[in-house]
C-alpha positions as protocol buffer text, in pm:
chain_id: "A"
residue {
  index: 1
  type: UNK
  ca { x: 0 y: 0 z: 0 }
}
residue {
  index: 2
  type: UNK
  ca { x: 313 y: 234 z: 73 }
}
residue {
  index: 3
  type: UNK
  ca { x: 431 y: 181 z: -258 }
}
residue {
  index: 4
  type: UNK
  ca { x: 86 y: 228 z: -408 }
}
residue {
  index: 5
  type: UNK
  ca { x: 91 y: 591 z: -212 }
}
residue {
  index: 6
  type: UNK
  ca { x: 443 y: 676 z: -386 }
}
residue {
  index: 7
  type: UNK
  ca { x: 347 y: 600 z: -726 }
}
residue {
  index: 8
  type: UNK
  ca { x: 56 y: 808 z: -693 }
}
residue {
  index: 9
  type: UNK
  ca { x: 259 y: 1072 z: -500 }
}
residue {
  index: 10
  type: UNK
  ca { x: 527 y: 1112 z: -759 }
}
residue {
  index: 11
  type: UNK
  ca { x: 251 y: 1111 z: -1036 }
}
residue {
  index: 12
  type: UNK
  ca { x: 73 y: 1402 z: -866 }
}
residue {
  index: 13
  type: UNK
  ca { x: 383 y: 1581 z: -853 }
}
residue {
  index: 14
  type: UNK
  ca { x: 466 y: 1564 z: -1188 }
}
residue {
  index: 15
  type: UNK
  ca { x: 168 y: 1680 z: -1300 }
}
residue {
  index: 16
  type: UNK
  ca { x: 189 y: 1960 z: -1073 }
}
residue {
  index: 17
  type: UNK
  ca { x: 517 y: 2023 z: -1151 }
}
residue {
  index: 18
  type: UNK
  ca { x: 480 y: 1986 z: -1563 }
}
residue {
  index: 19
  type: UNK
  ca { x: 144 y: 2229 z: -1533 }
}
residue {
  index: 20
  type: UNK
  ca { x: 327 y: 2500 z: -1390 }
}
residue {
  index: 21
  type: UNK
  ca { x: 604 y: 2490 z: -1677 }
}
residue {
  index: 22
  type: UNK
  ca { x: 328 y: 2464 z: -1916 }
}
residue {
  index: 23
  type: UNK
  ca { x: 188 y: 2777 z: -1755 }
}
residue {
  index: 24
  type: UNK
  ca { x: 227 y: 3097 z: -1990 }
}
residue {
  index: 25
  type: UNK
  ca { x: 409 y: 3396 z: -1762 }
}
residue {
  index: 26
  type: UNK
  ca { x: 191 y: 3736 z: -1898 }
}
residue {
  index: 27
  type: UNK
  ca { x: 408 y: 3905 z: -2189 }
}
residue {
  index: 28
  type: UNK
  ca { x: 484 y: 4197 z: -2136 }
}
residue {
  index: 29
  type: UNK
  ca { x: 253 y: 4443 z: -2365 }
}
residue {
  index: 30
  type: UNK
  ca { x: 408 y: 4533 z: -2683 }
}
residue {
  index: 31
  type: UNK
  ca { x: 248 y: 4768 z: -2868 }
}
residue {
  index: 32
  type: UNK
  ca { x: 314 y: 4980 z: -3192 }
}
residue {
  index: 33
  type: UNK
  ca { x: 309 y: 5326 z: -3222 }
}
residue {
  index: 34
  type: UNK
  ca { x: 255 y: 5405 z: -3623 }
}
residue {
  index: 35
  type: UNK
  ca { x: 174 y: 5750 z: -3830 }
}
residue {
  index: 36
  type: UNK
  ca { x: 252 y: 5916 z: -4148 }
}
residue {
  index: 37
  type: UNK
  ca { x: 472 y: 6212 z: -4174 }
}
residue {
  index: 38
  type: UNK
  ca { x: 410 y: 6484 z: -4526 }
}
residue {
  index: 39
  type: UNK
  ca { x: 513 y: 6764 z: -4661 }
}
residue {
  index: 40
  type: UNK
  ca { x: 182 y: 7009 z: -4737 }
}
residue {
  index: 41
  type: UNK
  ca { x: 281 y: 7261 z: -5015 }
}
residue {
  index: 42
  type: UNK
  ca { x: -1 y: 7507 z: -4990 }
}
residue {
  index: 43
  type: UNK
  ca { x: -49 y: 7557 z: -4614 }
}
residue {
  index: 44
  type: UNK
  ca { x: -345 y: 7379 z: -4613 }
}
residue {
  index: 45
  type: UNK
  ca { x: -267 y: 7220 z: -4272 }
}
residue {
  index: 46
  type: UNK
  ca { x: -437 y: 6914 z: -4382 }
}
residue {
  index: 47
  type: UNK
  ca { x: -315 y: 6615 z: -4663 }
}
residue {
  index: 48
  type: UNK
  ca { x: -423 y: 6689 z: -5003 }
}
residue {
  index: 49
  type: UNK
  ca { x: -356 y: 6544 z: -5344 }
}
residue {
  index: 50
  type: UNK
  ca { x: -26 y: 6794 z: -5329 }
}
residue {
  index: 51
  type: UNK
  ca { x: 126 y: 6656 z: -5049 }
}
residue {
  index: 52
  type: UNK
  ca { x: 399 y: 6415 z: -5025 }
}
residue {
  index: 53
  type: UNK
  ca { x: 564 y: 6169 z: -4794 }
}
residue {
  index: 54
  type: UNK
  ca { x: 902 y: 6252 z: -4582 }
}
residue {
  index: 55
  type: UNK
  ca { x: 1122 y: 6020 z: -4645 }
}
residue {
  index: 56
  type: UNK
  ca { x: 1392 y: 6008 z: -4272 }
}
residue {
  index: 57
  type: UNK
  ca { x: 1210 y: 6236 z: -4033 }
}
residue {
  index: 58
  type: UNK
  ca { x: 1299 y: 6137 z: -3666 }
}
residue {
  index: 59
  type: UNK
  ca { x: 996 y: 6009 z: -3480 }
}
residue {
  index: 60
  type: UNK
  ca { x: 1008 y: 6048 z: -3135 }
}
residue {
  index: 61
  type: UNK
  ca { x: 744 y: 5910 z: -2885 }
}
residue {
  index: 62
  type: UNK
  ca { x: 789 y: 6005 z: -2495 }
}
residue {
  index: 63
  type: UNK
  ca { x: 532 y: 5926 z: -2218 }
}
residue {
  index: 64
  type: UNK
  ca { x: 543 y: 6103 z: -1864 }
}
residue {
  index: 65
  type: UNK
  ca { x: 368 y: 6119 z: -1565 }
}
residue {
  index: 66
  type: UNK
  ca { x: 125 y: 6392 z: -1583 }
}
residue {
  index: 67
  type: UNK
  ca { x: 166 y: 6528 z: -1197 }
}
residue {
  index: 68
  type: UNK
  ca { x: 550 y: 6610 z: -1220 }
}
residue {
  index: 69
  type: UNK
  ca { x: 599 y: 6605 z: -1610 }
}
residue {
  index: 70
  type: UNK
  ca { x: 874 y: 6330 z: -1526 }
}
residue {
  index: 71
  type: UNK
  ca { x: 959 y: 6147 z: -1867 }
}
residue {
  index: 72
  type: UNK
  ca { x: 920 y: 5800 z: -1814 }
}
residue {
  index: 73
  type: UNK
  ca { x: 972 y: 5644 z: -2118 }
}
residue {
  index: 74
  type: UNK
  ca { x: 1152 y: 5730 z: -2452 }
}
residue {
  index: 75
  type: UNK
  ca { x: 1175 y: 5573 z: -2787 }
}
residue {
  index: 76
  type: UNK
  ca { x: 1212 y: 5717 z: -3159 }
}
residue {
  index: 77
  type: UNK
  ca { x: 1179 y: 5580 z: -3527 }
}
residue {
  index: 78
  type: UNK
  ca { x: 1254 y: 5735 z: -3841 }
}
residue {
  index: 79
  type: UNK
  ca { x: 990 y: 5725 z: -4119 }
}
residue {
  index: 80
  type: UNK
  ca { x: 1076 y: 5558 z: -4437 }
}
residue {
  index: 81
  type: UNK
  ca { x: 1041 y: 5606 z: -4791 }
}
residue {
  index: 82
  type: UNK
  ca { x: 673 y: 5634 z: -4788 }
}
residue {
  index: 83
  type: UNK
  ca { x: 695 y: 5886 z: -4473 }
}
residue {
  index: 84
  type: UNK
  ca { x: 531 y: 5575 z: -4278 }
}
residue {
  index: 85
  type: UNK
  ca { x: 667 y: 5503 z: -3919 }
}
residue {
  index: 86
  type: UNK
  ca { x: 619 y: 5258 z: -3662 }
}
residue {
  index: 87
  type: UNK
  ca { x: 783 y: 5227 z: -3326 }
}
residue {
  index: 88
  type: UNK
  ca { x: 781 y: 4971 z: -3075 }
}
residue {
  index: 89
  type: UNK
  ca { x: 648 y: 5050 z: -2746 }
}
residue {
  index: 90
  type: UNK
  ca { x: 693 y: 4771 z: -2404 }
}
residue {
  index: 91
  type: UNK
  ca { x: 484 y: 4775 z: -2110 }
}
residue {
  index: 92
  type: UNK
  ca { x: 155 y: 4959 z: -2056 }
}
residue {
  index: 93
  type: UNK
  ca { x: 165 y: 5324 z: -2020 }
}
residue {
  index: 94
  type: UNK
  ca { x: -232 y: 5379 z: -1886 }
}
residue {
  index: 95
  type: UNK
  ca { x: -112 y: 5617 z: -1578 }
}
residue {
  index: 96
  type: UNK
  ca { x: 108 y: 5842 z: -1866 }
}
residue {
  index: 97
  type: UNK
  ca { x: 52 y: 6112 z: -2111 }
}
residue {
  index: 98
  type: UNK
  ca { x: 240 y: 5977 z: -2469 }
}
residue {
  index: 99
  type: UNK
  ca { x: 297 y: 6225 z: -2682 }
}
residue {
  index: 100
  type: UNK
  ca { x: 456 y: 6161 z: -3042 }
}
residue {
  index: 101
  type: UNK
  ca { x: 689 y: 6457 z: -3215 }
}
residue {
  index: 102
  type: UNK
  ca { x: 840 y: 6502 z: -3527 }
}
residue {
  index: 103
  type: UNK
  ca { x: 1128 y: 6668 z: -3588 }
}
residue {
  index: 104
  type: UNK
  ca { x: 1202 y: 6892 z: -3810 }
}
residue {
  index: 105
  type: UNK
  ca { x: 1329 y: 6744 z: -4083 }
}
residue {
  index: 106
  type: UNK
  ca { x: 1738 y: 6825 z: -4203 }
}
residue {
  index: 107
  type: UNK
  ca { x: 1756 y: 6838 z: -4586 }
}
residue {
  index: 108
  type: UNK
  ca { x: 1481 y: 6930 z: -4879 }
}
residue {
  index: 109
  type: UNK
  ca { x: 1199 y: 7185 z: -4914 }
}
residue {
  index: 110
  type: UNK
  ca { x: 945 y: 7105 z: -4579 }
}
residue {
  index: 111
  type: UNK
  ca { x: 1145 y: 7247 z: -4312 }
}
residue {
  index: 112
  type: UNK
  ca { x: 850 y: 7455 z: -4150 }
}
residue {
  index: 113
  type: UNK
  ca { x: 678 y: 7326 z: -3861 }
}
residue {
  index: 114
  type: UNK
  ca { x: 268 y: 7264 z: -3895 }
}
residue {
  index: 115
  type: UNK
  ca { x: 65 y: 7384 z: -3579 }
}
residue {
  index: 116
  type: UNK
  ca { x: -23 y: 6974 z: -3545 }
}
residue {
  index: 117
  type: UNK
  ca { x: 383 y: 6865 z: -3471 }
}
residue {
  index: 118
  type: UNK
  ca { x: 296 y: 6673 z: -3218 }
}
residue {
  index: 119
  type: UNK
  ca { x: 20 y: 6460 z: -3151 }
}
residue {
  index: 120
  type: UNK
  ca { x: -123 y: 6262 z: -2814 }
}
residue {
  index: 121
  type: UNK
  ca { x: -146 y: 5857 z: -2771 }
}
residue {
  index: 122
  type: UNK
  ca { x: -298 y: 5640 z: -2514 }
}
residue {
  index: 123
  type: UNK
  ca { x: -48 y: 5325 z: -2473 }
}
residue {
  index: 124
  type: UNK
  ca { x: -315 y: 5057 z: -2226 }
}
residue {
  index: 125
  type: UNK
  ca { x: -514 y: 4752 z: -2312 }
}
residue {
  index: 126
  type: UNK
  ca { x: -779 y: 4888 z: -2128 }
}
residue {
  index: 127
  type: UNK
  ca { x: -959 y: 5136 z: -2380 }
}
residue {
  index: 128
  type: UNK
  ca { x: -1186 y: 4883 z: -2549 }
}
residue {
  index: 129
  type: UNK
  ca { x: -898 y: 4804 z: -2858 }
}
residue {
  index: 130
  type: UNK
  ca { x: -834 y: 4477 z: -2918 }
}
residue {
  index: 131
  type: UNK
  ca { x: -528 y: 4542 z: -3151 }
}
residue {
  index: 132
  type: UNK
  ca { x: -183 y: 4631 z: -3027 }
}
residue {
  index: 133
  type: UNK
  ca { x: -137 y: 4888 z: -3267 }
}
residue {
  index: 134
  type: UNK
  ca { x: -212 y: 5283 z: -3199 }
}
residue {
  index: 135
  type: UNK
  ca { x: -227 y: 5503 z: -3445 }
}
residue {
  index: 136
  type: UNK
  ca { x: -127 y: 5843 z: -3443 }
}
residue {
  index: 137
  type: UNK
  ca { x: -272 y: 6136 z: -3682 }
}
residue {
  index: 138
  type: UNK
  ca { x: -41 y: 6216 z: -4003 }
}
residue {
  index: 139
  type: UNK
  ca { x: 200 y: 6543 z: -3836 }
}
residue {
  index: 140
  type: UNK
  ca { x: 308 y: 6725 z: -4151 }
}
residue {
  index: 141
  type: UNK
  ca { x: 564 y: 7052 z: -4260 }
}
residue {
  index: 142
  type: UNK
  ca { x: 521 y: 7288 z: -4493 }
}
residue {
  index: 143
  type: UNK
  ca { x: 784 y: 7435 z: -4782 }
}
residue {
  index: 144
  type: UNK
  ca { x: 838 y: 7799 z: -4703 }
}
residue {
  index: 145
  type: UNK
  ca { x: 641 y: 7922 z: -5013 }
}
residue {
  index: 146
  type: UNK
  ca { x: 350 y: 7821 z: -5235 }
}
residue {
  index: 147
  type: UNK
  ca { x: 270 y: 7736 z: -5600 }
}
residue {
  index: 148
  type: UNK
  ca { x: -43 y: 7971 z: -5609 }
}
residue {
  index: 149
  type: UNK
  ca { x: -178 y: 7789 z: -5960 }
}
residue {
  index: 150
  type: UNK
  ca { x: -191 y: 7422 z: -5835 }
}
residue {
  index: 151
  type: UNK
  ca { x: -281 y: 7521 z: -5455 }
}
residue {
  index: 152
  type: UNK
  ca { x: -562 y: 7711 z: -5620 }
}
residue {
  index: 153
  type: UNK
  ca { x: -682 y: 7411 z: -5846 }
}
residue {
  index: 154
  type: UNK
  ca { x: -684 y: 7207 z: -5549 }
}
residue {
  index: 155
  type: UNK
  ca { x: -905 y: 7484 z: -5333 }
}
residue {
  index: 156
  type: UNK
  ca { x: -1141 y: 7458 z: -5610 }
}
residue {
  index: 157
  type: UNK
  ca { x: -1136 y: 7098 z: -5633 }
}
residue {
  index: 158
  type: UNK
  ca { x: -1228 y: 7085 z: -5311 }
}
residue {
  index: 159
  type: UNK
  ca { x: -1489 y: 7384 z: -5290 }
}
residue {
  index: 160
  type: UNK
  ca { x: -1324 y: 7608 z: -5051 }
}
residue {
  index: 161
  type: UNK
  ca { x: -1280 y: 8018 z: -5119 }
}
residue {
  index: 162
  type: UNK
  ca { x: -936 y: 8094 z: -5321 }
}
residue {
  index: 163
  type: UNK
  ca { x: -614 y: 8089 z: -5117 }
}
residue {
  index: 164
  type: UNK
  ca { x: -411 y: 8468 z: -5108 }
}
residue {
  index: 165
  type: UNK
  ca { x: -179 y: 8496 z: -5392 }
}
């Protein structure tokens, strides 16, 4: 009967012991921070058929605590060919304010800053979003002047009153 108890023992254990390797430790969250960065010719301060991708613009994302404005967390990215970027973010970030900023970028014609440079993100699992992506609105830069003609085309295009020459 003793023997009968150690078998059983040593069975138990095992499976004990073999259900707590086969138990899954949380991951840590991983989610992805991705936008689009353009260049808006006419000022428009919005995409329009004019407006192009920037190809190298540094991305950066940085979340901080919103009673001291300590930064708690940095990463950045760099936006490729088709001004898309996408940045890997660990960990939840549901106590933070993220905020994502482009910087200004170092060679060709869109050097000037838009009003939207920067843009907010909220980095938690619990918002309702099953996906682990977060999307950020496209941040854009403008060239320093205007072609009138083809601005103007596109204000008709799209119904609105005739930009200042």
């Amino acid at each position: 009967m003793g023997k009968y108890f150690a078998v059983v023992a040593l069975f138990v254990s095992a499976l004990c012991f073999s259900s707590i390797l086969a138990r899954k430790t949380p991951a840590l969250d991983k989610f992805f921070v991705e936008g689009k960065i353009y260049c808006d010719p006419c000022h428009f301060a919005f995409e329009s058929r004019l407006s192009f991708p920037l190809e190298g613009v540094k991305v950066s994302l940085q979340c901080l605590r919103s009673e001291n404005d300590t930064v708690t967390y940095v990463k950045e990215g760099k936006t490729d060919a088709n001004g898309q970027y996408s940045i890997p973010v660990h960990g939840d970030h549901e106590e933070e304010i993220c905020i994502v900023v482009a910087d200004s970028p170092t060679e060709g014609q869109c050097k000037e800053a838009m009003p939207n440079k920067s843009d907010r993100i909220v980095l938690t699992k619990n918002m309702g979003v099953s996906s682990m992506a977060r999307y950020v609105n496209p941040l854009g830069f403008m060239t320093q002047g205007i072609d009138a003609t083809q601005c103007n085309l596109v204000v008709q295009e799209l119904g609105l009153d005739q930009l200042d020459n």
